[in-house]
N, C-alpha and C positions, 0 to 999 in steps of 0.2 A: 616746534609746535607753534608759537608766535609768528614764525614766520607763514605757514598755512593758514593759519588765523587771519591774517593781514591782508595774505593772496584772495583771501575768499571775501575779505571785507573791501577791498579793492574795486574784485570782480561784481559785487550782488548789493554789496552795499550793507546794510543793517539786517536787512532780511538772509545774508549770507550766514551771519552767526547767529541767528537765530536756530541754522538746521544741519546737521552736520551733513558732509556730503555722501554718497553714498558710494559704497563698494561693492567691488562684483563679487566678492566669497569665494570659497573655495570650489574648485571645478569638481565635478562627479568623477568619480573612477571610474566609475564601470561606465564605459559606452553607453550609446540607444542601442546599435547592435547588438550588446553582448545583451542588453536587457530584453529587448524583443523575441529571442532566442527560448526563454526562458517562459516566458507569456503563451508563444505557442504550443512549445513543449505539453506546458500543464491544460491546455486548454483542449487539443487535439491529439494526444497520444499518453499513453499508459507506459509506464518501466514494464521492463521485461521481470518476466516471475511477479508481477505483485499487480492490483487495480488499481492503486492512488499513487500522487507524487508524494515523498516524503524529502521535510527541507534537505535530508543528507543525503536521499536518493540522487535528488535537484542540483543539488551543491557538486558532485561527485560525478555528475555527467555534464558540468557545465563548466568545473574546472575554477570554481568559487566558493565566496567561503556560505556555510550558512546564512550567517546575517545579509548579506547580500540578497540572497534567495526572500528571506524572510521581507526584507524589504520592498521588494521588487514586486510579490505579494501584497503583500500591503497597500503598496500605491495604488494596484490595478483592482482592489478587493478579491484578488482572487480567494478562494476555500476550498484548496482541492481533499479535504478530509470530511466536509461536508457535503450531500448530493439532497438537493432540493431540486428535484423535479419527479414525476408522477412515472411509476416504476409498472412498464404492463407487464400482466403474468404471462406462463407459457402455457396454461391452458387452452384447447382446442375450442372449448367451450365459453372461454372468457367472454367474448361478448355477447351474446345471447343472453349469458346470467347476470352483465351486468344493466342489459336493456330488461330485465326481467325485475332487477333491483329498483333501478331508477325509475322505472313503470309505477312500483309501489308507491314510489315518494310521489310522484309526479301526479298520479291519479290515480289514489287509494280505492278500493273496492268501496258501496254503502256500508256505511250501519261498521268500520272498522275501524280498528287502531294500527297503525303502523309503528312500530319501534325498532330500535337500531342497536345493536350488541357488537361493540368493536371485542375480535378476535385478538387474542395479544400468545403467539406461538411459544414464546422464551419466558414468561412470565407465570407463575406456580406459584397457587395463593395456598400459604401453609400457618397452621394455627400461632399461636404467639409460643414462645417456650418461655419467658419469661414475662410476670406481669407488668400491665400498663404501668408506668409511673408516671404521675402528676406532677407537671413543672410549677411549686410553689415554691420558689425559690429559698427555701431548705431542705439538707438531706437528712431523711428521716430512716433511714434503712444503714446502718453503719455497721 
């Protein structure tokens, strides 16, 4: 170590020990190829039998381990378990009814009110079967 020390106070002078030098670290395993592979996969095709990639789906046709996948993910922000974008229906009728919708908001009739009640399909509002409890931070009920 003294002797790098010395090479670098040689070469740079005072400002050399002031900074250690730098190294290149460990190289990536996994290729750009084998990573770009993987990018496309999840961004333009679906596994067979199923709609999303899953990491072990990923991992298991790419011949890697999970974390890899996870990783790879990660960098590119992929979410293939999330779908944020705007889903059209298969109704025939869908856009007429939703020119018919947006017409309300857009320019409501005189002398009305317009209001808006989201639909929620999966969701059954059922009475309480046990009463409210108040979080007063003692239990009163033992």
């Amino acid at each position: 170590m003294v002797m790098l020390w010395r090479g670098q106070f040689l070469k740079q002078g005072v400002a050399g020990l002031l900074k250690d030098a730098s190294r290149p670290g460990r190289a990536p395993l996994i290729m750009t190829v084998v990573t770009a592979t993987p990018i496309a996969k999840t961004t333009q095709n679906t596994p067979a039998n199923a709609t999303l990639w899953s990491k072990r789906t990923m991992a298991r046709e790419m011949g890697v381990s999970k974390a890899s996948v996870y990783r790879i993910w990660r960098a590119n922000e992929l979410k293939p378990n999330r779908v944020e974008r705007f889903k059209v229906s298969n109704d025939p009728l869908f856009a007429d009814r939703l020119e018919a919708i947006a017409g309300l908001y857009l320019n409501p009739p005189e002398h009305t009110l317009v209001l808006s009640v989201d639909e929620k399909s999966q969701f059954q509002v059922l009475d309480r079967t046990q009463p409210n409890r108040k979080s007063s931070g003692f239990i009163t009920d033992l």
